[in-house]
N, CA, C and O atoms as CSV, one atom per row, in Angstrom:
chain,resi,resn,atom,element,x,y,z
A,1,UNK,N,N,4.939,-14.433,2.361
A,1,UNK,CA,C,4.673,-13.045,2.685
A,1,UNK,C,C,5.866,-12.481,3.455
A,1,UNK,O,O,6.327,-13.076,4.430
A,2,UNK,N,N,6.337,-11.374,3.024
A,2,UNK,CA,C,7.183,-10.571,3.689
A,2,UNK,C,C,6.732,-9.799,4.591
A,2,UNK,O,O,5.914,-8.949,4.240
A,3,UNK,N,N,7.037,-9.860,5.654
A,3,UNK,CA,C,6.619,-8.872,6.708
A,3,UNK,C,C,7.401,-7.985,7.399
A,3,UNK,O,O,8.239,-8.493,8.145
A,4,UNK,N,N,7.319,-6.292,7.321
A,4,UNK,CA,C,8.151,-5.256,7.399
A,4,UNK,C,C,7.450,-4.393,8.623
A,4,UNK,O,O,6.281,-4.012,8.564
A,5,UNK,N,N,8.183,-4.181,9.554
A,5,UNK,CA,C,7.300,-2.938,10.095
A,5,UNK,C,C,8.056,-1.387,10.216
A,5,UNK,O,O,9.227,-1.101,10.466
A,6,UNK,N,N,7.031,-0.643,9.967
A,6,UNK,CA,C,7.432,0.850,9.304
A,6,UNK,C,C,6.576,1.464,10.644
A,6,UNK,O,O,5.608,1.026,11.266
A,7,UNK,N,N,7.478,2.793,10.796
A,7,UNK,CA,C,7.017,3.856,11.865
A,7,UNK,C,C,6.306,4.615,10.695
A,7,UNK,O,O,6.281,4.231,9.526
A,8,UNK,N,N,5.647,5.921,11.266
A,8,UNK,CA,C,5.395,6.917,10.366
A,8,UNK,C,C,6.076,7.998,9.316
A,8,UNK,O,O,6.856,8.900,9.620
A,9,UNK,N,N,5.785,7.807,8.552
A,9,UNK,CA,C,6.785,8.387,7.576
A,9,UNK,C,C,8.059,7.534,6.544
A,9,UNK,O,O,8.815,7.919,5.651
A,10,UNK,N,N,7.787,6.106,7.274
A,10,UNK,CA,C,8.613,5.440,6.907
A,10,UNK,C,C,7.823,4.707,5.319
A,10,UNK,O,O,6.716,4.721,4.779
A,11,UNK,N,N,9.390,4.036,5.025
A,11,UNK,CA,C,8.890,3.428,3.497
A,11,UNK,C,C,8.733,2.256,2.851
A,11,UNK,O,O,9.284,1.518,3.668
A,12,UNK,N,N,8.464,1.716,2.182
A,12,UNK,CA,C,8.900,0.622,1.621
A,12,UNK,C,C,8.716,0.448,0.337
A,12,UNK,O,O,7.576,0.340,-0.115
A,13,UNK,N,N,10.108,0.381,-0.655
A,13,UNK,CA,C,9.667,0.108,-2.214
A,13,UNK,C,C,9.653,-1.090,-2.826
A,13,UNK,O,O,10.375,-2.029,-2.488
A,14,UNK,N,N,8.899,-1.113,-3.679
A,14,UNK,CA,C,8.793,-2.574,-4.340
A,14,UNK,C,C,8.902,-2.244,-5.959
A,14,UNK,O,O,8.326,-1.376,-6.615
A,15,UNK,N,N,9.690,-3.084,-6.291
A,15,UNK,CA,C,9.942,-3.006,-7.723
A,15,UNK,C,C,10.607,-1.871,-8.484
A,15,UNK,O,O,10.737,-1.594,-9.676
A,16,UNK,N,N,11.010,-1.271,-7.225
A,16,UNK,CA,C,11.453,-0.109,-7.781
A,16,UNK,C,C,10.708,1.258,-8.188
A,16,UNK,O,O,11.048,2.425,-8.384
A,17,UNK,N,N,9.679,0.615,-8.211
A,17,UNK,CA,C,8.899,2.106,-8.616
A,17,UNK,C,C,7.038,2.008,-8.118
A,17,UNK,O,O,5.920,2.240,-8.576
A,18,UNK,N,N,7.503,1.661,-7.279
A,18,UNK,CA,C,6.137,1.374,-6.191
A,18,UNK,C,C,6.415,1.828,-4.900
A,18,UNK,O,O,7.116,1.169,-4.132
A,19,UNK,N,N,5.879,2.992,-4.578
A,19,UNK,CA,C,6.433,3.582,-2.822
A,19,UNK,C,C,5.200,3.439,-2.122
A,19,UNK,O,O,4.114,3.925,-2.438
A,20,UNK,N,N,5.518,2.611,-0.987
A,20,UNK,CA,C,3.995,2.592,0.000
A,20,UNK,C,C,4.585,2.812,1.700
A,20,UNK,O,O,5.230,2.133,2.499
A,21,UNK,N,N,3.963,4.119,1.685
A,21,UNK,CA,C,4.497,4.681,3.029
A,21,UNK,C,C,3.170,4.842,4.374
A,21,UNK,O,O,2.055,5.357,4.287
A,22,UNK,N,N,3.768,4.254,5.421
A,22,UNK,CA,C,2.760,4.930,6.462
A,22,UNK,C,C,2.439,6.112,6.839
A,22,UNK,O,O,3.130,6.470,7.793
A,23,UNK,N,N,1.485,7.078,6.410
A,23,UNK,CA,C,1.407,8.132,6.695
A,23,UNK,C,C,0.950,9.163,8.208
A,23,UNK,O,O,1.380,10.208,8.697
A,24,UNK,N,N,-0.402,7.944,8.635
A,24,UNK,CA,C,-0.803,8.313,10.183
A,24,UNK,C,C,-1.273,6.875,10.341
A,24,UNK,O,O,-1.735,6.039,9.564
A,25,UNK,N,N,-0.944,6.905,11.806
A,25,UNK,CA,C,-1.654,5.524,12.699
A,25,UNK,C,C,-2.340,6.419,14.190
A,25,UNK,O,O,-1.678,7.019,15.036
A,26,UNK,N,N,-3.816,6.256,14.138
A,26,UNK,CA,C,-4.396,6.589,14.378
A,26,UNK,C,C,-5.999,5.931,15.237
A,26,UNK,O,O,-7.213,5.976,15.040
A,27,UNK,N,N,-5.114,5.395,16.164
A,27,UNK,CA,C,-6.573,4.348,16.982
A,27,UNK,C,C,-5.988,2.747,16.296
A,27,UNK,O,O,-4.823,2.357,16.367
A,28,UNK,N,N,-7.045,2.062,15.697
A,28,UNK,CA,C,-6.991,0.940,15.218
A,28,UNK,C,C,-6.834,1.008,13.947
A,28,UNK,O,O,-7.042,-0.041,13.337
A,29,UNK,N,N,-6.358,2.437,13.010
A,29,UNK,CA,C,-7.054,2.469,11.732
A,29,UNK,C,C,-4.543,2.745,11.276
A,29,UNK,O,O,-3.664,2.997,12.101
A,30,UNK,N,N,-4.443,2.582,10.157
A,30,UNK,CA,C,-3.432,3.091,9.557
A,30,UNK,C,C,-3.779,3.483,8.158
A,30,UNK,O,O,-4.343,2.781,7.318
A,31,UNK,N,N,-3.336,4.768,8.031
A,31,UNK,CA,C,-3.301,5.742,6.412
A,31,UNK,C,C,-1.924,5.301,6.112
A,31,UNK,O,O,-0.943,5.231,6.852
A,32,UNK,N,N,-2.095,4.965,4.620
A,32,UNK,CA,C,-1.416,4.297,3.619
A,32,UNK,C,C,-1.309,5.446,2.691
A,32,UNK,O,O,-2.238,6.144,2.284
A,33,UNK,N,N,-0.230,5.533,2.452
A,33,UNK,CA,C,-0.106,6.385,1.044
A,33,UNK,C,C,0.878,5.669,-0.014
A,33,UNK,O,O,2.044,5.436,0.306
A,34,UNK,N,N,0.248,5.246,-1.592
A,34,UNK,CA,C,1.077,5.154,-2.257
A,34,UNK,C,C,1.355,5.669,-3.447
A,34,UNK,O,O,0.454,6.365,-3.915
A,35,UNK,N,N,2.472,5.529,-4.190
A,35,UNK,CA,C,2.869,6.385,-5.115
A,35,UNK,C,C,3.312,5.179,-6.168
A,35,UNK,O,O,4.157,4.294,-6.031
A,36,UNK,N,N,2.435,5.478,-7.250
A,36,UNK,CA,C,3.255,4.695,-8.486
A,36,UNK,C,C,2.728,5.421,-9.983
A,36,UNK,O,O,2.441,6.587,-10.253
A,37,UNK,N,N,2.741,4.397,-10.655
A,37,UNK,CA,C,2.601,5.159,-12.049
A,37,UNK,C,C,0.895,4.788,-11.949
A,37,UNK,O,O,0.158,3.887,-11.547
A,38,UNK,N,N,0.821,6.224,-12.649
A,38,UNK,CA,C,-0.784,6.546,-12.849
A,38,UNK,C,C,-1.968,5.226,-13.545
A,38,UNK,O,O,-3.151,5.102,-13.226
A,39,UNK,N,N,-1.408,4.610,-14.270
A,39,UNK,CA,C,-2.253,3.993,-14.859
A,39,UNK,C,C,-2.106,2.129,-14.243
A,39,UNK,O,O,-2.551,1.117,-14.785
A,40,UNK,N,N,-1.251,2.284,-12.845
A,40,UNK,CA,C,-1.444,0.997,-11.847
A,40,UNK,C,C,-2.347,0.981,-10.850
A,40,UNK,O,O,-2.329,1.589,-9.780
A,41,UNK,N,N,-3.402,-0.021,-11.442
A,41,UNK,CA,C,-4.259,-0.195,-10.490
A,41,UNK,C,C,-4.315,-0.147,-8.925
A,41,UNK,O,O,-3.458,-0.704,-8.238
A,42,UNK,N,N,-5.157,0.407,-8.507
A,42,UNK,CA,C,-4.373,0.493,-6.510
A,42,UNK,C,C,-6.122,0.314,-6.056
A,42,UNK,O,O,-7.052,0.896,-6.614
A,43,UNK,N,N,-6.228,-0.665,-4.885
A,43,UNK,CA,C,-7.728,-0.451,-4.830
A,43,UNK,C,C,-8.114,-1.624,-3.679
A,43,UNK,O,O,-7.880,-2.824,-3.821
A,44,UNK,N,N,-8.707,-1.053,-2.604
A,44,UNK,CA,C,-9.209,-1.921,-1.629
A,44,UNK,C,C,-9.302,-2.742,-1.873
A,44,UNK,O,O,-9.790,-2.775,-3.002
A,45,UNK,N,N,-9.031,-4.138,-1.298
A,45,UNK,CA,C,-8.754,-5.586,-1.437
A,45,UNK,C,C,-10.575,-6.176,-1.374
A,45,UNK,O,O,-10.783,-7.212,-2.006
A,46,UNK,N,N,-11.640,-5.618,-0.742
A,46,UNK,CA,C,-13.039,-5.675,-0.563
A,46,UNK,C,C,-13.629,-4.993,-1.439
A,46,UNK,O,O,-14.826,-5.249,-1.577
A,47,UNK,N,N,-12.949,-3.773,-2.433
A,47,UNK,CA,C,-13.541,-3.613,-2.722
A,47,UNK,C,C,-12.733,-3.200,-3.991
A,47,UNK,O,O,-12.053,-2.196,-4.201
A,48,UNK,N,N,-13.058,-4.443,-4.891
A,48,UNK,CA,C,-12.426,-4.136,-6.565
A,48,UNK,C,C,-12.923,-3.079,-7.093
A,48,UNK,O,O,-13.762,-2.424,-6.475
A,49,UNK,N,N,-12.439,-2.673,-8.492
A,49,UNK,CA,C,-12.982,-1.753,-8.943
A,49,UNK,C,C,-13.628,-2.733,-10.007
A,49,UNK,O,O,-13.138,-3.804,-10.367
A,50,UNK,N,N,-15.279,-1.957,-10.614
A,50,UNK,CA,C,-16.317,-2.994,-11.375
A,50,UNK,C,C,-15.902,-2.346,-12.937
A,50,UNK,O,O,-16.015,-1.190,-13.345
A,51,UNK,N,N,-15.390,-3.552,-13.612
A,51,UNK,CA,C,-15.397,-3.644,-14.818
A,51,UNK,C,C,-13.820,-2.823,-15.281
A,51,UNK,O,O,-13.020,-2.854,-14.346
A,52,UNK,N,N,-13.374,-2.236,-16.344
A,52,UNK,CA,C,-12.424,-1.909,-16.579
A,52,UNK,C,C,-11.968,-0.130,-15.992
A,52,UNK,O,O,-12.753,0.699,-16.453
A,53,UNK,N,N,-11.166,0.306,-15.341
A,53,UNK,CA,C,-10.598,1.516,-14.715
A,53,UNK,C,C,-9.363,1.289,-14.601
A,53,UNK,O,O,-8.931,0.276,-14.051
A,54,UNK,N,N,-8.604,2.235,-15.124
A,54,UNK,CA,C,-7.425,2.475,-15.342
A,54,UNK,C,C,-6.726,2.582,-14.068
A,54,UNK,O,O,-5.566,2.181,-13.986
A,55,UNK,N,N,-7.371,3.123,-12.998
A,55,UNK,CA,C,-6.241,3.076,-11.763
A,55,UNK,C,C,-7.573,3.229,-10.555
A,55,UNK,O,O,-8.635,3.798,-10.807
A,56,UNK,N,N,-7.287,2.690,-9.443
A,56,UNK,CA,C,-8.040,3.844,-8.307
A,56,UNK,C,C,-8.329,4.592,-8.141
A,56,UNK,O,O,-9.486,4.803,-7.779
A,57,UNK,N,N,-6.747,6.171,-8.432
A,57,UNK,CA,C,-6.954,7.395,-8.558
A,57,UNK,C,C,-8.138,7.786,-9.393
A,57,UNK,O,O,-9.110,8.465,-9.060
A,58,UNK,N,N,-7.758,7.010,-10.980
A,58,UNK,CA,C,-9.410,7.325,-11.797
A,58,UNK,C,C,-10.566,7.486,-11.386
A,58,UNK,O,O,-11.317,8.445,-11.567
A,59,UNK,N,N,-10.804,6.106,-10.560
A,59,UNK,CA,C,-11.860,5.475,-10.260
A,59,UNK,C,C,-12.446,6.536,-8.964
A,59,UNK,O,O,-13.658,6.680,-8.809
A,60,UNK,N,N,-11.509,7.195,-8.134
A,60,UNK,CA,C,-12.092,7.889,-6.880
A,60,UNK,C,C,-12.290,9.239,-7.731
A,60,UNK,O,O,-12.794,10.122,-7.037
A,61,UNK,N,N,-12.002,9.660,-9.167
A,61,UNK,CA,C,-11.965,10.874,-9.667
A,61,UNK,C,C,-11.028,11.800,-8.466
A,61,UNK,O,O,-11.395,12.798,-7.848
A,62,UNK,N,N,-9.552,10.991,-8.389
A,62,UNK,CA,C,-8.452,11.990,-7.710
A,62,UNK,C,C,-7.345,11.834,-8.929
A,62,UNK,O,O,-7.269,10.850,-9.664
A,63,UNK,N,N,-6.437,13.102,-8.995
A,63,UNK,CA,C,-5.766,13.201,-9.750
A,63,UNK,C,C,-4.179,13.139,-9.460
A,63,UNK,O,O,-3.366,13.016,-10.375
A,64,UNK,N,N,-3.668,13.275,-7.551
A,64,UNK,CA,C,-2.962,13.299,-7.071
A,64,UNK,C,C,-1.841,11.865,-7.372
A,64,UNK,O,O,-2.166,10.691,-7.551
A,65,UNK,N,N,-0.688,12.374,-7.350
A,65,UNK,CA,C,0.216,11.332,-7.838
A,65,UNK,C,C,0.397,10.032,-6.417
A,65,UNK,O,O,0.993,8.957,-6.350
A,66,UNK,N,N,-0.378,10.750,-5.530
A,66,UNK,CA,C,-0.178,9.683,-4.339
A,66,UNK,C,C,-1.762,9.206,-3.839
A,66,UNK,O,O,-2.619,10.088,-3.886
A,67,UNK,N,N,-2.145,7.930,-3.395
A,67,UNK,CA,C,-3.290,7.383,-3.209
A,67,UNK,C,C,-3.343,7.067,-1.854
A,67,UNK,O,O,-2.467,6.319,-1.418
A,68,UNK,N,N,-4.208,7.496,-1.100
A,68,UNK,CA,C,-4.360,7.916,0.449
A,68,UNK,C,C,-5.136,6.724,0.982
A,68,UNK,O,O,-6.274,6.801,0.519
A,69,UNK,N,N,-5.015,5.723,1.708
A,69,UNK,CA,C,-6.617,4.827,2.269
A,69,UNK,C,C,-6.296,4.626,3.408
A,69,UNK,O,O,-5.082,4.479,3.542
A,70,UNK,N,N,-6.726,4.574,4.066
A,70,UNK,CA,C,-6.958,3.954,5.859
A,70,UNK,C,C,-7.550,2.337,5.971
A,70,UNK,O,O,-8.661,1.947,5.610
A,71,UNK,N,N,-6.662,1.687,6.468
A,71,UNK,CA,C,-6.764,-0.014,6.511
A,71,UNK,C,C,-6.965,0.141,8.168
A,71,UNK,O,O,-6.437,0.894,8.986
A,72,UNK,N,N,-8.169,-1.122,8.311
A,72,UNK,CA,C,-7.264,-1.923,9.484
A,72,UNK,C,C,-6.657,-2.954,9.911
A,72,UNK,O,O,-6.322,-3.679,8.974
A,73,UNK,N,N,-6.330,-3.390,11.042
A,73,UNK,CA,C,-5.952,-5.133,11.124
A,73,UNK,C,C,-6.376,-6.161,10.628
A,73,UNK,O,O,-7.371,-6.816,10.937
A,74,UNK,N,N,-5.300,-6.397,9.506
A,74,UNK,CA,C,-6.365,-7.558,8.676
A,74,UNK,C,C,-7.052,-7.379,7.282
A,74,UNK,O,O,-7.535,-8.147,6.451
A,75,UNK,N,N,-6.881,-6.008,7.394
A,75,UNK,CA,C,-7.679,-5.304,5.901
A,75,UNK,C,C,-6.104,-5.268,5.083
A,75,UNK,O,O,-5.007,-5.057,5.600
A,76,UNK,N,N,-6.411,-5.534,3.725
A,76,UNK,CA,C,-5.266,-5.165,2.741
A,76,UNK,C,C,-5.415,-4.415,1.746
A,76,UNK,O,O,-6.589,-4.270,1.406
A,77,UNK,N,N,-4.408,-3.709,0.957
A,77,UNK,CA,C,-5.005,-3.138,-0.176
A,77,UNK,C,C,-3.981,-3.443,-1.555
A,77,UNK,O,O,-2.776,-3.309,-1.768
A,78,UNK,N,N,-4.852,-3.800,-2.144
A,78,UNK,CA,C,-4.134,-4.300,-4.038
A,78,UNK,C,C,-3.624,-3.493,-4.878
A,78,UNK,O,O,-4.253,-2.443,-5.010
A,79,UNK,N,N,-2.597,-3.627,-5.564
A,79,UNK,CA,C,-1.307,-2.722,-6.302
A,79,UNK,C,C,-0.917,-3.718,-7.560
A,79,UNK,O,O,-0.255,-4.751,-7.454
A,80,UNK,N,N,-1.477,-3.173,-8.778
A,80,UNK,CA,C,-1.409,-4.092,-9.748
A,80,UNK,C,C,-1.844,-4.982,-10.234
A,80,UNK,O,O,-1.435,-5.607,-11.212
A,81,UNK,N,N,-2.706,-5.136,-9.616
A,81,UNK,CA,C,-3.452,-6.453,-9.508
A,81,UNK,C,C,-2.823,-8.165,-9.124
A,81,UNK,O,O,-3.388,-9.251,-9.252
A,82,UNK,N,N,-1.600,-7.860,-8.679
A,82,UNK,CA,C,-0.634,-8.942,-8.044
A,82,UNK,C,C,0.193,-8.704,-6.911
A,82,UNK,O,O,1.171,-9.294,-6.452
A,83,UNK,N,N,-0.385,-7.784,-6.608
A,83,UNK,CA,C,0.824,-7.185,-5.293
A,83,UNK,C,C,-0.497,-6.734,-4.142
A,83,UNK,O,O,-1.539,-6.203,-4.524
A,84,UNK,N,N,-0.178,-7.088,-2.614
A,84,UNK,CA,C,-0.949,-6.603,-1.651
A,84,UNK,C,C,-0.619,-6.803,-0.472
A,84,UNK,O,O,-0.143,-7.767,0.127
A,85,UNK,N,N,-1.056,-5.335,-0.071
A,85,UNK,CA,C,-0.043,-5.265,1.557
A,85,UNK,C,C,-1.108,-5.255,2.515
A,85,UNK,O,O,-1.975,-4.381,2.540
A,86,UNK,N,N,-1.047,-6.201,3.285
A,86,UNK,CA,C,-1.678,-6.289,4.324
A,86,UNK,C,C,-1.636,-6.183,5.624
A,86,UNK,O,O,-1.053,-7.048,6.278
A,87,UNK,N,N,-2.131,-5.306,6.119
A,87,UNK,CA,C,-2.309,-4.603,7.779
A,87,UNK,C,C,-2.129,-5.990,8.943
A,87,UNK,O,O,-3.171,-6.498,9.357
A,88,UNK,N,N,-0.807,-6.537,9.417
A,88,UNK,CA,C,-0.948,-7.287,9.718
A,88,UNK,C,C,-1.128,-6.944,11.354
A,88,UNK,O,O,-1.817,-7.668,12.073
A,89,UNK,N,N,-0.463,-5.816,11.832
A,89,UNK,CA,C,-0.658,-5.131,13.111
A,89,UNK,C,C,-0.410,-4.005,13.418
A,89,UNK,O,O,0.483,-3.486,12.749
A,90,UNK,N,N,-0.923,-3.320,14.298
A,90,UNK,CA,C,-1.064,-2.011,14.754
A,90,UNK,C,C,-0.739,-1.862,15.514
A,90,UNK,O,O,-1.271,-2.613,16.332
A,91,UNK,N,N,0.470,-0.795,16.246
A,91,UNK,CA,C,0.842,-0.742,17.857
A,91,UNK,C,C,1.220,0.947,17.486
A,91,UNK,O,O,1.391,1.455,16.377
A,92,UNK,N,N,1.270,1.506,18.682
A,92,UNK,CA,C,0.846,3.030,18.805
A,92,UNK,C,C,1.811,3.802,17.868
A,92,UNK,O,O,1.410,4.841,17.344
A,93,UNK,N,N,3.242,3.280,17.600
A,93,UNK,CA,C,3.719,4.434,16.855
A,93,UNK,C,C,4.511,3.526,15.649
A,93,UNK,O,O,5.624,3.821,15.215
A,94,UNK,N,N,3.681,2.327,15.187
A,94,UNK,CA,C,4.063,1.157,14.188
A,94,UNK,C,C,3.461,0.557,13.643
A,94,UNK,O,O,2.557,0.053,14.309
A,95,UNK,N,N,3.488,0.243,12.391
A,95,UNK,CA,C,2.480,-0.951,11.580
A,95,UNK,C,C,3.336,-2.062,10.992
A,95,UNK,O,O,4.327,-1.680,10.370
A,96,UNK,N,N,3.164,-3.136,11.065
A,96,UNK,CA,C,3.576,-4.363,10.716
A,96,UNK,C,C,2.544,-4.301,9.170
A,96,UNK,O,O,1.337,-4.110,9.020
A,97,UNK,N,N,3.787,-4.585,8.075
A,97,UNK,CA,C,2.741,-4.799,6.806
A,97,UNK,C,C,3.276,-5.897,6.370
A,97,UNK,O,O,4.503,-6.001,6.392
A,98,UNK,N,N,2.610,-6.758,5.968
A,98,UNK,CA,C,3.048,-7.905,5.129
A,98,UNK,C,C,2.634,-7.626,3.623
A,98,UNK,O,O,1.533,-7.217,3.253
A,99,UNK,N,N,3.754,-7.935,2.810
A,99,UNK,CA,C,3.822,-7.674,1.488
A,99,UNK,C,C,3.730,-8.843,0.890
A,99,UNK,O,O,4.509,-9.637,1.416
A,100,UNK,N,N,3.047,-9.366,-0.087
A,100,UNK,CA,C,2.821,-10.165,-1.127
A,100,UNK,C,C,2.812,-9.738,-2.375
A,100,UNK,O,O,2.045,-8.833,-2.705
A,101,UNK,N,N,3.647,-10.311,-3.244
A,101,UNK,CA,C,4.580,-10.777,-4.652
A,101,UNK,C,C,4.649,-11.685,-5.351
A,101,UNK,O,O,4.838,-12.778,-4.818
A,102,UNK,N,N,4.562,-11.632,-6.370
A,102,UNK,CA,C,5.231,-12.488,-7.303
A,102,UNK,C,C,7.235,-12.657,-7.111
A,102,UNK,O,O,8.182,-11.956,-6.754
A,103,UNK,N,N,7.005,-13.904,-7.566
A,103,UNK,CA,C,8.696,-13.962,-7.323
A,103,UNK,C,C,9.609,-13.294,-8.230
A,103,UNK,O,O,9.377,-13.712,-9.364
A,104,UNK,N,N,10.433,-12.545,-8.230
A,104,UNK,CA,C,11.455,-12.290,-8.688
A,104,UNK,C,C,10.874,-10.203,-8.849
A,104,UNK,O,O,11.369,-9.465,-9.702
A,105,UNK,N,N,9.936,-9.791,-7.946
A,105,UNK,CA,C,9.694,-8.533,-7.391
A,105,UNK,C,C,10.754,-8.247,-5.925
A,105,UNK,O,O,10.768,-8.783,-4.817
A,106,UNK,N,N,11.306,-7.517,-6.336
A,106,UNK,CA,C,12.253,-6.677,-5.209
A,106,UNK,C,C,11.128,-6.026,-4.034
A,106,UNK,O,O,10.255,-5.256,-4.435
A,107,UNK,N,N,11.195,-6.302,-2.932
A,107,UNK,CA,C,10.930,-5.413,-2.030
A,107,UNK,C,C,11.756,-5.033,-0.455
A,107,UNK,O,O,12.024,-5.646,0.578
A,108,UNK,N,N,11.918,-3.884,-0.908
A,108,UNK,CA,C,12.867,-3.137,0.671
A,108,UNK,C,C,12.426,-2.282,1.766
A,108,UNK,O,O,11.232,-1.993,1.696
A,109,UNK,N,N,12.920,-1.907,2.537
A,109,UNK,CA,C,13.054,-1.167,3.335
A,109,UNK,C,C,13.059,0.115,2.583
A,109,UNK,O,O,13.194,-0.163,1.391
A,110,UNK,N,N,12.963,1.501,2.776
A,110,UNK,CA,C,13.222,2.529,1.816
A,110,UNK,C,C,14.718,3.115,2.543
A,110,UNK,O,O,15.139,4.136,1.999
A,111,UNK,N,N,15.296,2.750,3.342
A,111,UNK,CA,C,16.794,3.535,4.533
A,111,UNK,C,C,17.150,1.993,4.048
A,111,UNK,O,O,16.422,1.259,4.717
A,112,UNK,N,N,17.889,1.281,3.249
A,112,UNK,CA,C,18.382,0.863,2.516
A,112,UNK,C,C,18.576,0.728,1.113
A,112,UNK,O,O,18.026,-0.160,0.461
A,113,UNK,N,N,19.470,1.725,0.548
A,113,UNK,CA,C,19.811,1.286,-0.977
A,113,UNK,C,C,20.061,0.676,-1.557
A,113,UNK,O,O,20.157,0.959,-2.751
């Protein structure tokens, strides 16, 4: 597991075309926003989606190119069905995420090209 920690607003891409940014940290809770292609699964780690759905977005009936959830310490959420970032800590103006991959998936910092 890779472990990155991002302020607000900050980024991290994976694969190139997977953006998962901290949006608010807020008490014990952090909003996640990510951005990928519409038809990649994205979806609480507790709570799969039942039977076949094309993405999260589908599944919440949202149409927005970015997918919004609030984790907490310890909670993760699934991207592809092989990728998941998990809330590893919370401190007032930072989240520690640990990223899990398959090998030979790129993941960065987003203030490095």
């Amino acid at each position: 597991m890779l472990v990155l920690s991002r302020k607000i607003y900050e980024s991290i891409i994976i694969d190139e075309s997977i953006v998962v940014a901290v949006v608010e940290i807020l008490g014990g809770k952090v909003q996640i926003g990510v951005s990928c292609a519409s038809d990649m699964p994205v979806y609480k780690q507790e709570a799969p989606p039942q039977g076949i759905i094309e993405s999260f977005r589908n599944y919440r009936g949202e149409t927005s190119g970015i997918i919004e959830c609030s984790r907490k310490k310890g909670e993760s959420l699934c991207i592809a069905n092989d990728i998941s970032i998990l809330i590893v800590d919370i401190q007032s103006e930072m989240a520690r995420l640990g990223v899990v991959s398959p090998k030979g998936i790129v993941v960065r910092r987003q203030e490095f090209q």
